[in-house]
C-alpha positions in Angstrom: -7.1 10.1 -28.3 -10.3 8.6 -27.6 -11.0 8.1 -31.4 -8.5 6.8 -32.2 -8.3 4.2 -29.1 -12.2 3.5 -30.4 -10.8 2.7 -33.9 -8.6 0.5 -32.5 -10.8 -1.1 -30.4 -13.3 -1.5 -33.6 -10.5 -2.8 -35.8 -9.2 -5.6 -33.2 -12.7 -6.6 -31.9 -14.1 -6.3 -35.9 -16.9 -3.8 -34.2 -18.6 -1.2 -35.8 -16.9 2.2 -34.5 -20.6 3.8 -34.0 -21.5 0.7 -31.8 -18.6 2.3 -29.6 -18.8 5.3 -27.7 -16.7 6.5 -24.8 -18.8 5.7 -21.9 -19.0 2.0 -23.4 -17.6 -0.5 -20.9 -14.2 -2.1 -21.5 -15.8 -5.2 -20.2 -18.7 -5.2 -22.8 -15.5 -5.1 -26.0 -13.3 -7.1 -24.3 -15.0 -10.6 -23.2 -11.6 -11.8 -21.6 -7.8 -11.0 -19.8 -6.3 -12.4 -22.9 -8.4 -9.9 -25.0 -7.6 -7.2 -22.6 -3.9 -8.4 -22.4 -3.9 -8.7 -26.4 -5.3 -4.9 -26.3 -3.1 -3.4 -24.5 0.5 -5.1 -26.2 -1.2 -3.3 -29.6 -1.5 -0.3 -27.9 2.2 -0.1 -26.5 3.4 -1.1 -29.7 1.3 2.0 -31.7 2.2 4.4 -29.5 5.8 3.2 -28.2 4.8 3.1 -24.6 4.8 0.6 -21.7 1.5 -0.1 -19.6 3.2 -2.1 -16.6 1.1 0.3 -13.9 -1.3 -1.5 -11.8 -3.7 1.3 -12.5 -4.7 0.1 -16.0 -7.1 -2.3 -13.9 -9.2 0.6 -12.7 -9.9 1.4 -16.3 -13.4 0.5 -16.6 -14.5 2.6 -19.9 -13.6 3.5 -23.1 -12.6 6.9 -22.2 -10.2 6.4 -18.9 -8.6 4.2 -21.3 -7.8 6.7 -23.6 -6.9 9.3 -21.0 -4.6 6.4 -19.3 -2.9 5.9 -22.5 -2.4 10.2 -22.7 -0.7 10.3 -19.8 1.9 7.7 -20.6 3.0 9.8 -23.9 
């Protein structure tokens, strides 16, 4: 999962996925909420899902947001 949520990061952000790794910071890719906000309505659409927990906030890296997004499917 964490692949593919980098290649979607990359693809949205227009980023390079080698300049992506799973420690990188949410923060460092996404520059705003409405970024953030924008990046998580892709993901729900893609994989079918709904991210309305208040726990997505405590994501902080690359790779708690792809283990988030594992335990919603």
């Amino acid at each position: 999962m964490t692949e593919k949520i980098i290649a979607a990061l990359a693809k949205q952000f227009d980023l390079s996925e080698s300049s992506i790794t799973p420690e990188t910071p949410l923060g460092d890719i996404c520059t705003d909420s409405i970024d953030f906000a924008e990046l998580l309505t892709d993901l729900e659409e893609e994989y079918g899902i709904s991210i309305a927990d208040e726990g997505i906030y405590q994501v902080q890296t690359v790779k708690e947001l792809a283990e988030f997004v594992e335990k919603l499917l």
